[in-house]
Every structure is written in structure tokens, then in C-alpha cells.
N, C-alpha and C positions, 0 to 999 in steps of 0.2 A: 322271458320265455322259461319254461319249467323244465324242459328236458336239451335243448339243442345251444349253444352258445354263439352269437354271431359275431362276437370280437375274430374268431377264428376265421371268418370268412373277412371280416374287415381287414384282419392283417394276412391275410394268404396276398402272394407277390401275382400278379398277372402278368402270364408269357404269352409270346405269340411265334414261337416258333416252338415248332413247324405251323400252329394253329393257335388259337387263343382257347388257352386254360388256364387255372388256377387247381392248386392242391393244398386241400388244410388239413392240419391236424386236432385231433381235441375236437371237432363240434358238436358230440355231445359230453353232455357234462358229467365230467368223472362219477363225482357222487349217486347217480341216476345210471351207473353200467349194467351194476347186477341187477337190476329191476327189469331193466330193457332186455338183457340178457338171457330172463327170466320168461318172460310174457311175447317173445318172440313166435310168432305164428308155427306152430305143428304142424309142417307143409311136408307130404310125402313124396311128392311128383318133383320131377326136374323141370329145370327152366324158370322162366320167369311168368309169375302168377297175379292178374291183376289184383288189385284190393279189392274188387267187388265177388272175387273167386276166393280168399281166403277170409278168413273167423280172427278179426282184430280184435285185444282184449284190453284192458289195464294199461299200464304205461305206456306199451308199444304203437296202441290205436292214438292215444295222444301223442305217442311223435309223430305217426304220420300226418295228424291234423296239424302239426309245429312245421311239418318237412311242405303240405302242400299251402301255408296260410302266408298273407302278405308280405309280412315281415323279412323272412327269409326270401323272399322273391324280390321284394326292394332290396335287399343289401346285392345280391346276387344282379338285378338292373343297374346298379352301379357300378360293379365291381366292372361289367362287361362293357357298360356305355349303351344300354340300349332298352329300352320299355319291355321287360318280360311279363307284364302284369296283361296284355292284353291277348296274351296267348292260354287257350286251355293247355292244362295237363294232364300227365298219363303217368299213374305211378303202378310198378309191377314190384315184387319182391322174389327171389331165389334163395332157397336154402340147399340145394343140392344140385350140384355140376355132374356134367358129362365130361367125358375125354374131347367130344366133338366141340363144343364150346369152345368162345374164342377167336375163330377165326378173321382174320383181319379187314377190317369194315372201315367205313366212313360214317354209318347210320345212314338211311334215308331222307332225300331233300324234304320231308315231311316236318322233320324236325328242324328246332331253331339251335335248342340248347340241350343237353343230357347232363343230370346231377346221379353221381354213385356216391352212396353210404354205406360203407361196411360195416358188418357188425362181427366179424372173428376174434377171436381171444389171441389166436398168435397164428405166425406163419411163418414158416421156414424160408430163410432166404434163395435158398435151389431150387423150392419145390414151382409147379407150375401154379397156373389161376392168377396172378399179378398181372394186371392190368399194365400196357406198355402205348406209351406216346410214341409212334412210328413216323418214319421218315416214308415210306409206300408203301406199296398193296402188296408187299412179295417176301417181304425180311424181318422177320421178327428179332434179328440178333443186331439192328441198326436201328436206334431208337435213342429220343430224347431222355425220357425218364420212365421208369419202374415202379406203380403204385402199386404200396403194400396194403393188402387190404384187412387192416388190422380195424378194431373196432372206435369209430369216430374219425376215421380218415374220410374226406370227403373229395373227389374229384370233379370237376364241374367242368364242359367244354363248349363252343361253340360249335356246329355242324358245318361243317366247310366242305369242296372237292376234295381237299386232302388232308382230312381230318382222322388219318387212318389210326385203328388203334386195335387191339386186340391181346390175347393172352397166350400161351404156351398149355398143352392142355390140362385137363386135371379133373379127377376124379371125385365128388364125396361132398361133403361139408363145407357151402362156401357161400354166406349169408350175404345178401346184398341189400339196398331199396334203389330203384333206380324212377327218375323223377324226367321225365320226360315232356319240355315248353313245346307244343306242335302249332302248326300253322293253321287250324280251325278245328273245330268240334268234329266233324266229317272223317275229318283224321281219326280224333281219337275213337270213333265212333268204331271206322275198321280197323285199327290195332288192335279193339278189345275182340271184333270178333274172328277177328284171323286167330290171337290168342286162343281164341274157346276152340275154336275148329283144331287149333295144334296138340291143346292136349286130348282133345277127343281119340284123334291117331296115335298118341301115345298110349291113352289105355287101350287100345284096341290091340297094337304091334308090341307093346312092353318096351317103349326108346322111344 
């Protein structure tokens, strides 16, 4: 593959507590940052933007075809022990956070499985937006682990009851792609247009 490395995803350790994830680093390839870095979609709007709602260009548009193509969906079916290939998917990308962001979820029984790619240059270890493996729905300060979302860190998880996980909040600049395995077309069919309908009321209200 041209842009993504999957030795990264071969050697990431598989937990299952509190839920089943894995966390790698490096999956894309060093040499290919500032290119990506580069050609990264010109998204004004907050939240998460499907790919059919943003202007994919140059390298960037070929990782997401690296990020939604088989390859990476086999290593990722094994890693977890289970056929992801037979599930559509739903890929959204954010470049800019709200304060409100974050809040502690499970995802929706729609979903199978959720992949985050970050693409940020650095990030302070105090500040908010890090992503936190939770022990329940109420405590953000009791948690398994803290993903930095630095660029090529890749989080990938199974959706379970108690699959809680969320951020601390945060303001501004916080580039993600999130890859989303759902449980039929239908699915993604309404996540894309509940999406349209979201930022619709955002340009209207300005949040």
C-alpha cells in the first residue's frame, strides 16, 4: 500500500478490557506525512463531514481509498476474530472541534466496529480532545487508556454495551477520519442523511 502501513496494525496488542480494542502507532507511513498533511481537506464547518460532503484531492483522496479498501479490512478482521468485510461502511472526517464534543458514548447498536485516524502534528499532554477508553457512562477521570491523537495513531474498537469512550472537551483544530463497519446499507444510508440534516441547522443557528 502507498500511504498506510499494516505491519502497524499486525503488531498493535489486542485488549479486551473494559471492551475489545487495539491502538497502533505509525499507520501511515512516515515518508507520505507532509503530503497528507498537505492535501488534507479545507473543511470549515465543525463535526464530522461525510466524504461525499467534502472536495478529496491528491494523496489524501488515496488514503481514504487505502483507509476504505480490503486490505486494511482483512488485517483489521483478524485482528478482531470476525468477518468485517461483509459490513458496509461509513467514513466521516473533522477538522475542527467544539467544547461540546466528546461526550461519553458507546456509539449506536447500528455499528459493528469504529476505526479513528488522526492526522495532528502534536498535542499537549493536558490539553482536552484525547480520546479515553472508559470504565462507564459518568467518569471521565476513570479510564483504561488515553489516545493521543497525534498523526498515524490509529484507534480501532468493537461496539459493545459498555463500550464507553469519549474526550474532555476542546476547542479548534482536531483532524480526524473515522471509518465506521455498520450493520447494513439502510444504516449508512440514514447516518448520511441525519449528517446533512446536522449541518443544515448548523449553518442556519452558527453551532
Amino acid at each position: 500500500m502507498e500511504l498506510i502501513d499494516l505491519t502497524a496494525v499486525r503488531n498493535a496488542e489486542r485488549s479486551s478490557e473494559p471492551y475489545d480494542y487495539i491502538l497502533a502507532s505509525h499507520l501511515l507511513k512516515q515518508d507520505r506525512i507532509d503530503e497528507l498533511r498537505r492535501d488534507f481537506p479545507d473543511i470549515n464547518k465543525p463535526g464530522y463531514l461525510t466524504v461525499d460532503e467534502v472536495n478529496l484531492h491528491g494523496s489524501f483522496k488515496r488514503l481514504i481509498e487505502e483507509l476504505e479498501g480490503p486490505e486494511l479490512t482483512e488485517e483489521l478482521s483478524k485482528k478482531f476474530g470476525q468477518d468485517l468485510h461483509r459490513y458496509p461502511r461509513l467514513t466521516t472526517i473533522m477538522k475542527k472541534s467544539q467544547p461540546k464534543y466528546g461526550a461519553i458514548h458507546t456509539d449506536g447498536p447500528s455499528k459493528v466496529m469504529t476505526m479513528l485516524v488522526y492526522m495532528n502534528e502534536e498535542w499537549q499532554q493536558g490539553e482536552g480532545g484525547r480520546l479515553r477508553v472508559l470504565y462507564d457512562e459518568k467518569n471521565y477521570d476513570r479510564y483504561k487508556l488515553e489516545v493521543p491523537p497525534t498523526t498515524g495513531t490509529m484507534f480501532a474498537f468493537l461496539r459493545a454495551d459498555n463500550s464507553w469512550h469519549g474526550h474532555l472537551p476542546f476547542a479548534g483544530e482536531r483532524r480526524v477520519v473515522q471509518i465506521a463497519w455498520v450493520k447494513s446499507q439502510a444504516d449508512v444510508d440514514r447516518k448520511k442523511k441525519h449528517n446533512k440534516l446536522a449541518q443544515v441547522f448548523k449553518g442556519i443557528f452558527g453551532r
